[in-house]
Residue frames as qw, qx, qy, qz and C-alpha x, y, z in Angstrom:
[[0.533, 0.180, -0.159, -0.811, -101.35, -213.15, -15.80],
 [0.515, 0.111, -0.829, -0.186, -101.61, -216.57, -16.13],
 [0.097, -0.043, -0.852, 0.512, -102.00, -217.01, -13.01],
 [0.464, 0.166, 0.361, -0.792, -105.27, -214.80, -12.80],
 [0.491, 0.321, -0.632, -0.506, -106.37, -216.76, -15.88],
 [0.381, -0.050, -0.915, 0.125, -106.20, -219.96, -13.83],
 [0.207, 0.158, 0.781, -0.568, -107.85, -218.94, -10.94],
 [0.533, 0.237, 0.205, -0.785, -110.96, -217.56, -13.06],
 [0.705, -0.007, -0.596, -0.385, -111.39, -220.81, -14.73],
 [0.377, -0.253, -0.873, 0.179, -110.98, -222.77, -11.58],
 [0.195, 0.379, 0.726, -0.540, -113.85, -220.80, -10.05],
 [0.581, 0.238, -0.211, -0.749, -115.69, -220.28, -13.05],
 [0.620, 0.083, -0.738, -0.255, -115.46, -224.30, -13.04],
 [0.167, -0.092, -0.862, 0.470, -116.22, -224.59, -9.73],
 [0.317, 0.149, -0.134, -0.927, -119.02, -221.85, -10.68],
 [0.656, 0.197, -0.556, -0.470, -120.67, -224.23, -13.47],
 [0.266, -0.008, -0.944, 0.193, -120.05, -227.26, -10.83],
 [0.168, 0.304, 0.691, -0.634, -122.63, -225.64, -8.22],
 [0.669, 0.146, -0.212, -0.697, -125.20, -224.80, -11.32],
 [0.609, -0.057, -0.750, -0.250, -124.89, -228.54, -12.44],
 [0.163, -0.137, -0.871, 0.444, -125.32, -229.49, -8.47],
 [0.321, 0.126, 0.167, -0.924, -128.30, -226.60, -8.55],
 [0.728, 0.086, -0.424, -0.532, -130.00, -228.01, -11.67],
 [0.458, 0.036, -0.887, -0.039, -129.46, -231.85, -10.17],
 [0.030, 0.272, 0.724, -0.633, -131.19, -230.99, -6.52],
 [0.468, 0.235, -0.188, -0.831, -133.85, -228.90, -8.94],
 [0.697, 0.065, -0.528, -0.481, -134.87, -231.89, -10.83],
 [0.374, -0.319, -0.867, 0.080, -134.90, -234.18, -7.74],
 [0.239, 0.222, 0.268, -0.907, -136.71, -231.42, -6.13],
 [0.395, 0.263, -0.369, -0.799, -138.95, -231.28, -9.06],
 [0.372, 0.096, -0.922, -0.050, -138.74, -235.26, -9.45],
 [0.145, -0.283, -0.858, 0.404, -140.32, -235.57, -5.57],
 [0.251, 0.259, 0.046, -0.931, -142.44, -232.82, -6.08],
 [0.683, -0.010, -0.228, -0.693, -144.69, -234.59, -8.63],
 [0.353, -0.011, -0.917, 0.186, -144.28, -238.05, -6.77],
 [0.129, 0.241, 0.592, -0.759, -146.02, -235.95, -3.89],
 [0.488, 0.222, 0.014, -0.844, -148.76, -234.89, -6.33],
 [0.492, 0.078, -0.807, -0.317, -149.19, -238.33, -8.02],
 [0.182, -0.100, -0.872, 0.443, -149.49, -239.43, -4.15],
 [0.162, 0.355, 0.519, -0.761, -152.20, -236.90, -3.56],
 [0.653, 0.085, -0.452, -0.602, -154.30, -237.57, -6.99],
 [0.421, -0.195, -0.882, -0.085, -154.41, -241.33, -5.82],
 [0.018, -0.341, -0.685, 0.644, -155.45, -240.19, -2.21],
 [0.519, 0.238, 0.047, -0.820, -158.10, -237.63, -3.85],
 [0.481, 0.078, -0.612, -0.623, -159.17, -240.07, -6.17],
 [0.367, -0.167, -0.901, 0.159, -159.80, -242.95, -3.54],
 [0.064, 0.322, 0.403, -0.854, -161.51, -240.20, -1.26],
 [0.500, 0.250, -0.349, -0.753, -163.73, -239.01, -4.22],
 [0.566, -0.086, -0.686, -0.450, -164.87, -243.10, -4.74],
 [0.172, -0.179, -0.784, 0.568, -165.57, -243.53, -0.99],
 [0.053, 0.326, 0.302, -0.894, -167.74, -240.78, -1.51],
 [0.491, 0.180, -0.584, -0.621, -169.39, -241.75, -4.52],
 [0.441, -0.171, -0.879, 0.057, -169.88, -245.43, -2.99],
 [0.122, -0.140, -0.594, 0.783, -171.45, -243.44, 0.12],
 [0.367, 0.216, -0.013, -0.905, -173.43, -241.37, -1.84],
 [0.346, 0.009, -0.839, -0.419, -174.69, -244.15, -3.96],
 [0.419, -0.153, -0.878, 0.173, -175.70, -245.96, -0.95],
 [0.146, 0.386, 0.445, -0.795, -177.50, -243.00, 1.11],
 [0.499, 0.258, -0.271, -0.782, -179.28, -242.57, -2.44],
 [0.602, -0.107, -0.752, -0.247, -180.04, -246.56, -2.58],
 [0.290, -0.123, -0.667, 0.675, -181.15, -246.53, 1.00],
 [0.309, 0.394, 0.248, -0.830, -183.66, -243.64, 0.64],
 [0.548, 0.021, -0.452, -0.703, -185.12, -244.70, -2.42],
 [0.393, -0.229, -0.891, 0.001, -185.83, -248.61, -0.56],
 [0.051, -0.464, -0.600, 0.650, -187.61, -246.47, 2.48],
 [0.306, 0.231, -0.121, -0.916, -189.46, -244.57, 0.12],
 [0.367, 0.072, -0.837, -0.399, -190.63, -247.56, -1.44],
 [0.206, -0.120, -0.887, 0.396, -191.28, -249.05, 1.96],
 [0.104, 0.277, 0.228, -0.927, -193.35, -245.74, 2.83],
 [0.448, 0.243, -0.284, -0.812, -195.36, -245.86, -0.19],
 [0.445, -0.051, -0.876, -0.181, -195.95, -249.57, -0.10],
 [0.001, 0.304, 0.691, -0.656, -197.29, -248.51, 3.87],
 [0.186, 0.297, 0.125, -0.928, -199.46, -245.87, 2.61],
 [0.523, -0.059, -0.662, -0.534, -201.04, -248.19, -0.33],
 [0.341, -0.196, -0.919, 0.013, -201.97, -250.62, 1.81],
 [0.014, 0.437, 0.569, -0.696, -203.69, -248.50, 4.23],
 [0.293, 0.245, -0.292, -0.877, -205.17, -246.82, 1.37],
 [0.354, 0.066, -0.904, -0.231, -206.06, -250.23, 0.05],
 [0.261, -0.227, -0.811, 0.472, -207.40, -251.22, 3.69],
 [0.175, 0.478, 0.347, -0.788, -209.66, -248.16, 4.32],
 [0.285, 0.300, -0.542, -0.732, -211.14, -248.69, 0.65],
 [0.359, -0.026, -0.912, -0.197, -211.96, -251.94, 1.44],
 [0.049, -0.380, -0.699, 0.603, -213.26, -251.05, 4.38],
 [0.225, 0.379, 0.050, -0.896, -215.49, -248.56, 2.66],
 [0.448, 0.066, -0.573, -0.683, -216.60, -250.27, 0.11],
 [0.301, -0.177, -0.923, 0.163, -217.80, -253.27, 2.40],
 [0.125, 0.501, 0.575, -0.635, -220.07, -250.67, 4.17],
 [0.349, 0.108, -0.263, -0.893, -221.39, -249.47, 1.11],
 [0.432, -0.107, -0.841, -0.308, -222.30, -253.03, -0.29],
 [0.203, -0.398, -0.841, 0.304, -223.95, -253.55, 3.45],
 [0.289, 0.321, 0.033, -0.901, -225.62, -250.03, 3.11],
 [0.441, 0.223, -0.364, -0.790, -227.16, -251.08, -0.21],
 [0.337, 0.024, -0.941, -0.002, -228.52, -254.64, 1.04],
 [0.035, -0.459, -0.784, 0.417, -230.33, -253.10, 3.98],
 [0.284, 0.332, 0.305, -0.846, -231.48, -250.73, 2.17],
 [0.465, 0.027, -0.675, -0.572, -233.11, -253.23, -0.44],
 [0.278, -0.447, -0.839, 0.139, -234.69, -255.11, 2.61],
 [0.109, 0.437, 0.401, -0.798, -235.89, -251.86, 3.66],
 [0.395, 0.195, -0.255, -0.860, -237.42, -250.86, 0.64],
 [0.489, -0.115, -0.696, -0.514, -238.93, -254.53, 0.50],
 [0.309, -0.356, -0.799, 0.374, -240.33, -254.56, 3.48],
 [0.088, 0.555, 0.495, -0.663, -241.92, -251.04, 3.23],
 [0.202, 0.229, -0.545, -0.781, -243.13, -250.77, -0.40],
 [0.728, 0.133, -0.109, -0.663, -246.24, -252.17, -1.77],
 [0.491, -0.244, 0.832, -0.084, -246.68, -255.99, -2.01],
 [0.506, 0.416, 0.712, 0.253, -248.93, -256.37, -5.40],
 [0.518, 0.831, 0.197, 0.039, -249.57, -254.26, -8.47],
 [0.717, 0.591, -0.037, 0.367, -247.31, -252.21, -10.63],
 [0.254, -0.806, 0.334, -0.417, -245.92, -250.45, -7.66],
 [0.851, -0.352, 0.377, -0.102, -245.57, -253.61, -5.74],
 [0.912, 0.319, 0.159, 0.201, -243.24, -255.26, -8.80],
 [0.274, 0.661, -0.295, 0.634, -241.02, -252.06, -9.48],
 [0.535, -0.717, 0.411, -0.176, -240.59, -252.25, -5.20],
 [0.960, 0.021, 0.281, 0.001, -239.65, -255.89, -5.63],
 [0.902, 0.287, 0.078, 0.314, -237.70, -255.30, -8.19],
 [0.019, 0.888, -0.340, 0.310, -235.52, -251.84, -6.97],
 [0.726, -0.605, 0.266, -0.191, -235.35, -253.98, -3.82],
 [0.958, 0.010, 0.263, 0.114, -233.60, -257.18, -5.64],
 [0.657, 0.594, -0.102, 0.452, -231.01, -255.21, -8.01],
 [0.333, -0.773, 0.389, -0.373, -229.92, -252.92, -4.50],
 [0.835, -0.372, 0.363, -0.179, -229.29, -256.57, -2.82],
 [0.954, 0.223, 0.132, 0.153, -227.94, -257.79, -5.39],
 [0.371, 0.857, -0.114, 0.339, -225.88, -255.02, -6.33],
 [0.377, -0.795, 0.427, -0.211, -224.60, -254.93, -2.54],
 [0.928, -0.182, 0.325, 0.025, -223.68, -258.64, -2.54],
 [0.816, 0.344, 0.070, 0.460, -221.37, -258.44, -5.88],
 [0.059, 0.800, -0.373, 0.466, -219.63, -254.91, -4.65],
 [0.840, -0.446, 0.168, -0.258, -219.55, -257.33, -1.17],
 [0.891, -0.042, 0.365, 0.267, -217.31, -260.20, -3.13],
 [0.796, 0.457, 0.048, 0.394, -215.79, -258.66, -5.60],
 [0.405, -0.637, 0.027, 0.656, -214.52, -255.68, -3.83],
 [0.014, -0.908, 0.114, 0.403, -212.94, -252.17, -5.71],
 [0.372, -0.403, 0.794, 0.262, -210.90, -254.39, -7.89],
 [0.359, 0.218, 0.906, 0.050, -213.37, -256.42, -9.31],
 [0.291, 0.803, 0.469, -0.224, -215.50, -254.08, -10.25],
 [0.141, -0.750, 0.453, 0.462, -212.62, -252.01, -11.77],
 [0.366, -0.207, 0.883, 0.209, -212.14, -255.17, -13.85],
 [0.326, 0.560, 0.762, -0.026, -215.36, -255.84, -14.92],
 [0.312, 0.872, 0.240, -0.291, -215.83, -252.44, -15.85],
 [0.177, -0.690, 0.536, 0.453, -212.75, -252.42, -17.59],
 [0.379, 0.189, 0.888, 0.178, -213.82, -256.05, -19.77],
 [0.365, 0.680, 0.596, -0.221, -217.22, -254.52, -20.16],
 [0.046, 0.813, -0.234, -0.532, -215.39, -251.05, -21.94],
 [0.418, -0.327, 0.810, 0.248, -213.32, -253.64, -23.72],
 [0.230, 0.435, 0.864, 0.109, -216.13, -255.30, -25.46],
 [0.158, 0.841, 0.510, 0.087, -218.33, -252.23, -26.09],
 [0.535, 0.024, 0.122, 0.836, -215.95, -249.39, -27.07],
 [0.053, -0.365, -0.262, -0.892, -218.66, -247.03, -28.83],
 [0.516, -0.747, -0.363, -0.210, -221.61, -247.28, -26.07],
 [0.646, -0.571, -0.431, 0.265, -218.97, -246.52, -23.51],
 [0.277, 0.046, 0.164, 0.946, -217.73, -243.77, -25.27],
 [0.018, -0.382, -0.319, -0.867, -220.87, -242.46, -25.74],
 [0.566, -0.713, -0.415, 0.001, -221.96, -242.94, -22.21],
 [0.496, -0.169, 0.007, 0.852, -218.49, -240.94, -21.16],
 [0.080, -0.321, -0.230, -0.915, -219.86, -237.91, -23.39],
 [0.246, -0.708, -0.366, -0.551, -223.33, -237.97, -21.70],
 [0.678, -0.298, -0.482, 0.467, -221.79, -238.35, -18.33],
 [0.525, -0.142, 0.023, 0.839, -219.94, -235.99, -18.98],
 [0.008, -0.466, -0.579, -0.669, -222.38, -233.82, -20.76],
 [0.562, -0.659, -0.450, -0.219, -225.06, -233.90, -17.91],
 [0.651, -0.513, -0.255, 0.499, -222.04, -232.92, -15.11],
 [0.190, 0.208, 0.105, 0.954, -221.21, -229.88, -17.21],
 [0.333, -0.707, -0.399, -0.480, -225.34, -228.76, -17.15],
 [0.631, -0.634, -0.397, 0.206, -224.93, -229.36, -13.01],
 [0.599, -0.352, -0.038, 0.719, -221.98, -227.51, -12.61],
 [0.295, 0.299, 0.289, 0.860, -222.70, -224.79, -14.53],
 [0.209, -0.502, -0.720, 0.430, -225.06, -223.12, -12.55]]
């Protein structure tokens, strides 16, 4: 009896030897297991700021060509404005030498030509120099200085485009 006795402790201790070898491959199992995942957070994470730095840069990239775009489009805007206004101002010059050249030449008719003519000429000559800008300005100074007349030109403006439109 002894004898069985011995063997079943020496393979219940040989038993308990292969758990403790189980559990020790387990926990370097376990051990390399999150080594592998630590490896593959750093790799995601470095992947994830490549992509971020990418994105950034396809998003700084489009906004400078947007810019670029819109800075194109002002200027041509800008350019065809100028260009327009320059044919008004010459519009309203010849047509102040037209009117003084076919309007009366004395009496009260002949003074009010004269003078339509001269404010038209003139008028073309400062839209001429100062350009869309200038005049923007000026009328902006003039507002500036006279708050309540230009408010209360604004209402009749405004007043007198309702009557039209309302038909």
């Amino acid at each position: 009896m002894a004898n069985s006795t011995t063997d079943a402790r020496t393979k219940a201790n040989e038993a308990a030897g292969k758990a403790h070898e189980a559990v020790g491959k387990t926990h370097e199992a376990v051990g390399k297991t999150q080594e592998a995942a630590g490896k593959a957070l750093e790799a995601g994470k470095e992947v994830a700021g490549a992509v971020v730095d990418k994105a950034r840069e396809a998003a700084g990239d489009a906004a400078r060509a947007g810019q670029h775009a819109a800075q194109a489009v002002g200027q041509a805007v800008g350019n065809a404005a100028d260009t327009a206004t320059g044919k008004v101002a010459e519009g309203m010059q010849s047509l102040g030498q037209t009117v003084r050249e076919h309007g009366p030449d004395s009496g009260m008719f002949g003074s009010a030509t004269s003078s339509v003519a001269s404010t038209l000429e003139e008028g073309g000559r400062y839209l001429q120099q100062e350009g869309l800008s200038g005049v923007a300005d000026d009328l902006t100074n003039m507002i500036k200085r006279n708050p309540i007349p230009a408010l209360l030109v604004g209402i009749g403006i405004g007043f007198l485009l309702a009557r039209v439109t309302r038909s």
